[in-house]
C-alpha positions as CSV (number, residue, x, y, z in Angstrom):
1,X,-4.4,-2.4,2.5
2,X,-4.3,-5.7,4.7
3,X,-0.8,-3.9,5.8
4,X,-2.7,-0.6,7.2
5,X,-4.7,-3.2,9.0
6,X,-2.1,-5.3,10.6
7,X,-0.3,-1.7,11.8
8,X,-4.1,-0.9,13.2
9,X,-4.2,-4.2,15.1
10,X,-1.1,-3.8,16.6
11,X,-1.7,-0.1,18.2
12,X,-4.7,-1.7,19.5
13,X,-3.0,-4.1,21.1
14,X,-1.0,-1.6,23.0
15,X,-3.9,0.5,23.8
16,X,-6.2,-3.2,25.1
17,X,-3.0,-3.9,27.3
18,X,-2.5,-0.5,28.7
19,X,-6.8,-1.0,29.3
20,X,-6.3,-4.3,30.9
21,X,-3.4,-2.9,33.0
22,X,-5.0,0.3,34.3
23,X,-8.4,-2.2,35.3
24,X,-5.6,-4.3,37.4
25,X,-4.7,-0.8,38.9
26,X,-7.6,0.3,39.4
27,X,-8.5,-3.3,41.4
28,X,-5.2,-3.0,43.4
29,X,-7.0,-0.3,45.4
30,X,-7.9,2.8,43.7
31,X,-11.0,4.7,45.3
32,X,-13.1,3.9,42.1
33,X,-12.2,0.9,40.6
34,X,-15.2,0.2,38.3
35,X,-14.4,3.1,36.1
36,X,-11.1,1.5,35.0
37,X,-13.1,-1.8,34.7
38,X,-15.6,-0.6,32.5
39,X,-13.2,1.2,30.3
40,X,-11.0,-2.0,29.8
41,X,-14.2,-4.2,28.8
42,X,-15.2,-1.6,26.3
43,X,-11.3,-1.6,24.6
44,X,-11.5,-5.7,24.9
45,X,-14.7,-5.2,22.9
46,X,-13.8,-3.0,20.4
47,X,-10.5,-5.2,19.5
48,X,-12.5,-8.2,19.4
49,X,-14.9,-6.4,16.9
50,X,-11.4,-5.0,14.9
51,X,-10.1,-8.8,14.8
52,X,-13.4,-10.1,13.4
53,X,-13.5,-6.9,10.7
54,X,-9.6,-7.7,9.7
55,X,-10.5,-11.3,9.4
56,X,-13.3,-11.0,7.5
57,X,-11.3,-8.5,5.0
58,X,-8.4,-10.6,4.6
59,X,-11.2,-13.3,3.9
60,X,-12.9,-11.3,1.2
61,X,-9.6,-10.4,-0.5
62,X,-8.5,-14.2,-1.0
63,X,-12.0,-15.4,-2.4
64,X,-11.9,-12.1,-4.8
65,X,-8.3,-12.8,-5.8
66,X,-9.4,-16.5,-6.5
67,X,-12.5,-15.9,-8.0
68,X,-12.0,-12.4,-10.3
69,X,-8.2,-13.1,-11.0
70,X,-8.6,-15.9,-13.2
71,X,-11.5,-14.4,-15.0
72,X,-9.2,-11.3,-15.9
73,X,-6.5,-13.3,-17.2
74,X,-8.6,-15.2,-19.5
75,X,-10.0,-11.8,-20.6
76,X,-6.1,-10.6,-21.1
77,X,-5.5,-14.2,-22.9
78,X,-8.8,-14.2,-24.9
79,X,-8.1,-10.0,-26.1
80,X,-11.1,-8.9,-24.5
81,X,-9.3,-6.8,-22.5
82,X,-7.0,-4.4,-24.9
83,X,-6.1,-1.7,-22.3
84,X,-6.8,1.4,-20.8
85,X,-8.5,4.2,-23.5
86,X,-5.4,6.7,-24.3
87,X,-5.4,10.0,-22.1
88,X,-7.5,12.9,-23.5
């Protein structure tokens, strides 16, 4: 899963660069240059707001895996925990 999101981040960062590229276009001397400006602020936005998402997953997955992880050994250890029920 954190792998899907890494992949994710990195289109983005192709698609916030080509943003940020087309605004510097677009300021070099294009006939409207605040439509290219706009449209790079919103993709700097949204990749901000997929950072802090994919930080606060990978976050979530390493205080589950330290919290919940021990508790399932100890049920494996203890024989709570027998196994799945058989197939029907």
């Amino acid at each position: 899963m954190v792998g899907k999101w890494k992949g994710d981040v990195g289109k983005a960062k192709l698609g916030l660069m080509a943003a940020v590229g087309g605004a510097g276009i677009g300021l070099a001397g294009a006939s409207w240059p605040a439509i290219p400006i706009i449209i790079a602020t919103l993709a700097i936005f949204a990749f901000l707001r997929l950072l802090w998402f994919t930080h606060d997953l990978n976050s979530q997955i390493l205080r589950a895996r330290a919290e919940i992880l021990p508790e399932v050994d100890q049920a494996i250890v203890s024989g709570r925990y027998i196994g799945p029920p058989p197939p029907a």
